[in-house]
N, C-alpha and C positions, 0 to 999 in steps of 0.2 A: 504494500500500500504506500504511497505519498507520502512521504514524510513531512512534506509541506501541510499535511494533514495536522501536525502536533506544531504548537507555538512555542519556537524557544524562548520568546521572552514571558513566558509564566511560570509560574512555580508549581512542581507537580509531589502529590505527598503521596507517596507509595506505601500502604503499612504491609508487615509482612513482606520485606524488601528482600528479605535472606529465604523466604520459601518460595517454593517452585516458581507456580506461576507470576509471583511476586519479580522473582529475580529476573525475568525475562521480558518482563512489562518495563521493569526497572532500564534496563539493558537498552530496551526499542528505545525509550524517551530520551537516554542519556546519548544514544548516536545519534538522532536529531538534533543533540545539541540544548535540549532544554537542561533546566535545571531540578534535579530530583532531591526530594526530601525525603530517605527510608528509616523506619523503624522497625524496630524485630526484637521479637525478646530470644528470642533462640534456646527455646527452649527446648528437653532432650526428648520430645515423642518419637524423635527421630534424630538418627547419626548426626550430632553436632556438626562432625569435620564437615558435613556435606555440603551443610547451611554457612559454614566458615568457609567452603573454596565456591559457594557462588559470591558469598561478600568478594573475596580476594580480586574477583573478576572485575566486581564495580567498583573498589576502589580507585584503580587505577586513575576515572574519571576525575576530573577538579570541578566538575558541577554538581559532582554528588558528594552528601550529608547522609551521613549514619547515625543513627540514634539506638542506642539498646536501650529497649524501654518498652512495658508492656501498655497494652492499647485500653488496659481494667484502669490504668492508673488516671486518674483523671487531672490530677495535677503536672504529667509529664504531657497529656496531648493536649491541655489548654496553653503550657508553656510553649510548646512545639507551634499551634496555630498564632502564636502572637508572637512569637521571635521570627519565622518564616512567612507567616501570611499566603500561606499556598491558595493558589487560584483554583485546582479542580485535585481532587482527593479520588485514591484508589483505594479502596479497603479491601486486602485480599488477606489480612490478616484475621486468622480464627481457627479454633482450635478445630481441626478435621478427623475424618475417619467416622463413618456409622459404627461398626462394631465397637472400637474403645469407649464410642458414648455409654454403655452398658455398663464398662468395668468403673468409668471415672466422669461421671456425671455434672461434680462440680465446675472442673473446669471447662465445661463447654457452656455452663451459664456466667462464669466470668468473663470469659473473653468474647466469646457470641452475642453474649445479650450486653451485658454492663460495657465489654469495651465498645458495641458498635453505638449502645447509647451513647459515651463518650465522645465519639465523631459525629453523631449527630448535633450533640450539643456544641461542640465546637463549633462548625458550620453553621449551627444556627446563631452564636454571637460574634462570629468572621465570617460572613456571609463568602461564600464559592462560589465559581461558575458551574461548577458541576462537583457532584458527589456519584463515582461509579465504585458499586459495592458487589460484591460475591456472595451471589445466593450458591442454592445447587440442584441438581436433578430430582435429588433424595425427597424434597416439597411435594413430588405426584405421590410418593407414598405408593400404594398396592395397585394404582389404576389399570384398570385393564385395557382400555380404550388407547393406539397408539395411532399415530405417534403423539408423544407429550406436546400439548398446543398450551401457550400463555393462559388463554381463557380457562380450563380444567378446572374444576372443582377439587382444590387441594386443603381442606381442609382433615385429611386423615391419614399425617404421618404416619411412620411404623417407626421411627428411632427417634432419641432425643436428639439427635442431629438437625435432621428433618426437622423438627420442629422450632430449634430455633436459629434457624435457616428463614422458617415461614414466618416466623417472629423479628427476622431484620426486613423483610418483604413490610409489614405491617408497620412495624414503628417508622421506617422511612417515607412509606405513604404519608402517616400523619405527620410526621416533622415538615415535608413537603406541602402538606397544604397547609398549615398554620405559619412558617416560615417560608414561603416560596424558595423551596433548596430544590434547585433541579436535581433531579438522583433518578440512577438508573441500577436497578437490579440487575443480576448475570447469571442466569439457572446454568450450570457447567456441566458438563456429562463427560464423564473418565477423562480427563485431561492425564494423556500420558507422553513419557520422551525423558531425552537425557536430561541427566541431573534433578529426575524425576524424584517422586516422592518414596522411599523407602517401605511403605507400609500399603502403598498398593500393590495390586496381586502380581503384575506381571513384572516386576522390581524382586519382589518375593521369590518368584517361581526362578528366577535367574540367579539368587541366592542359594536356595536350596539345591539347585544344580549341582552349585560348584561346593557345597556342601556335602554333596553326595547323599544326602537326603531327600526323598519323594518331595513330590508339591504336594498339598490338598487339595481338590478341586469338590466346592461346593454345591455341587446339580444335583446330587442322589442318584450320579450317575448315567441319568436320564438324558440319552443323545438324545431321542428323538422330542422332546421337550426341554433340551438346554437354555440354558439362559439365555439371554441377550442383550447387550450392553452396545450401546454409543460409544467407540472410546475416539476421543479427539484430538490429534496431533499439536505439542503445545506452538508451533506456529503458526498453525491455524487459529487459535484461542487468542494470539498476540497482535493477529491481524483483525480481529474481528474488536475489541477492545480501542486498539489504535481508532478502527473508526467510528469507534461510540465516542469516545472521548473529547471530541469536539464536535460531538452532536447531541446538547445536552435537549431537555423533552422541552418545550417552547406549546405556549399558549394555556391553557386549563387546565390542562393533563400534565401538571411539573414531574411525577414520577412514573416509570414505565418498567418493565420488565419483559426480557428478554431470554429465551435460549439460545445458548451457544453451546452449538455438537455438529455430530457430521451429518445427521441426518441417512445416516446409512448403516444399521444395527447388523451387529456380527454374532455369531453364536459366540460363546465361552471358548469348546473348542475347535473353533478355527482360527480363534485369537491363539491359542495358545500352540497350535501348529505353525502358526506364521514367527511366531518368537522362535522355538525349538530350531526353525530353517533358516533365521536370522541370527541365531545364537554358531549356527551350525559355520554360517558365510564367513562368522569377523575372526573363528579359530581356524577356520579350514581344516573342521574335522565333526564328522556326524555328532547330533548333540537329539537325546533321545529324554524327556523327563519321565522320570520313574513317579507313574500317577496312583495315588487313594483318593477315592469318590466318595466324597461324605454327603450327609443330610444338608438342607439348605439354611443358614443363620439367620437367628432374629436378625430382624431389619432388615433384610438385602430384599428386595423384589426382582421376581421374573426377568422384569423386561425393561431395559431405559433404551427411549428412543425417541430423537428431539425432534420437532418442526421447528424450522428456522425461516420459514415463511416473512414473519415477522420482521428480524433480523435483517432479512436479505432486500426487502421492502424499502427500510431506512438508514443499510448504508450499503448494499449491493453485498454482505458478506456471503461467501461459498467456499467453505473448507474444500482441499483439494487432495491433502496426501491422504491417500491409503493405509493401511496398515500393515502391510507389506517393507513399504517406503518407511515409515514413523519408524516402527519394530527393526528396520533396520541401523536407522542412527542410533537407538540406545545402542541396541547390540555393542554396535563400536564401538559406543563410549564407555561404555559399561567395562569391556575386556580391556580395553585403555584403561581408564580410571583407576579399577582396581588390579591392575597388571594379571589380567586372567591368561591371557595368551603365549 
């Protein structure tokens, strides 16, 4: 996309600068040349070093600002909005993972609910140009009806995730319409790729490989009813962002919500055939995972599978790679990274 698309002379506040998607959103805006403001608390739900070599990456820039500091704290992001004055706020910072919701409950209502309240409130007494925040898929909850459309009756989570995921969807409506804060939601579906997330499955399963340990795969076994999952190449996710981001919502409707996925749902495994054969290209040597077929876990549903109708509507977005192609670059970074090869 245009880079002319992103204004370097605004200040852009990335939370969650050192996670995934964070790092790469961080990354797009700092090569245009703007000026980025990150905060992370870096915390260990996942390999510290990982979150410490994408920082390494961005420091490099002199228009970027790091801040370690969690988004609960209300005193460090009222500090942060009045010492920087950011013009348009990314909040992709929040504690992830549907399953862990189950194990450790509290912290996904500090940093989900209290921290996003926190940006809200900020934004609402340092007025923004835009406020774009990280929902997620997990909001459709059990629906059966696919593919997942904006309009859905999402009132019937299945995790504490999901729910308060559905709970920044809510509280941003209403800070939008009592403070005219443009804000844009981002329902995400499997955003995967290098320097991906640790505790998703195909990160996992490339773990246990070299582990010498089976993967789990959670269908019940069931080819012919496997699952099926959107998973979204995270340049794809960087390009669709990029051009939300200076197309805040304009007129009566200041807050909107949006999916962003490929719109093109894969079984389980054929995702995990296309890794095994990507895993297979970056050693140049047959790579076979040793599979147990368990029951399916609270919280996970059937089937995510996004309409980007919407999307594609109000800024031409159209994910392009394959899974094939995606599953390829981790691969190689992966056996690079960790010197598998």
């Amino acid at each position: 996309m245009n880079p002319n698309l992103l204004d370097p002379n605004k200040t852009y506040l990335v939370t969650g600068a050192a996670g995934f998607i964070g790092y790469y959103v961080t990354k797009k805006l700092l090569e245009a040349g703007c000026t980025v403001v990150g905060i992370d608390n870096i915390n260990d739900y996942y390999d510290v070093e990982l979150k410490k070599s994408r920082l390494e990456l961005l420091t490099p820039y002199s228009s970027f600002s790091f801040i370690k500091g969690d988004i609960a704290d209300k005193e460090i992001i009222t500090g942060v909005f009045e010492e920087h004055k950011p013009n348009i706020v990314v909040n992709l910072a929040a504690q992830a993972g549907v399953r862990y919701s189950i194990e450790n409950p509290d912290v996904y209502i500090q940093s989900n609910i209290i921290g996003f309240y926190n940006i809200l409130e900020a934004c609402r007494h340092h007025p923004v140009d835009h406020l774009v925040y990280a929902s997620s898929s997990s909001v459709y909850g059990a629906n059966k009806k696919v593919p997942f459309e904006e309009t859905d009756y999402v009132d019937h989570p299945v995790s504490l995730y999901a729910s308060t995921k559905k709970s920044n969807e809510l509280m941003a409506h209403t800070y939008s319409h009592l403070y005219d804060i443009p804000a844009t939601g981002l329902r995400f579906f499997t955003v995967y790729g290098p320097m991906g997330r640790p505790d998703m499955a195909y990160f996992g399963f490339a773990d246990k490989y070299f582990n010498g340990e089976p993967i789990k795969i959670f269908n019940n076994g069931d080819f012919d009813n496997d699952l099926y999952r959107d998973f979204t190449y995270i340049d794809d996710i960087v390009l669709g962002i990029e051009g939300l981001l200076s197309n805040p919502p304009k007129g009566e409707v200041e807050h909107k919500v949006f999916n962003i996925g490929n719109n093109s749902p894969e079984k389980l495994m054929t995702f995990i055939g296309a890794l095994e054969k990507a895993l297979s290209n970056a050693l140049d040597s047959k790579v076979e995972f040793e599979k147990v077929y368990e029951s399916i876990k609270p919280g996970d549903v059937p089937a995510t599978y996004a309409s980007t109708d919407l999307l594609y509507e109000a800024i031409g977005f159209k994910p392009e790679t394959s899974i094939e192609e995606g599953l390829q670059k981790f691969a190689d970074w992966y056996v690079e990274y960790y010197q598998k090869g």
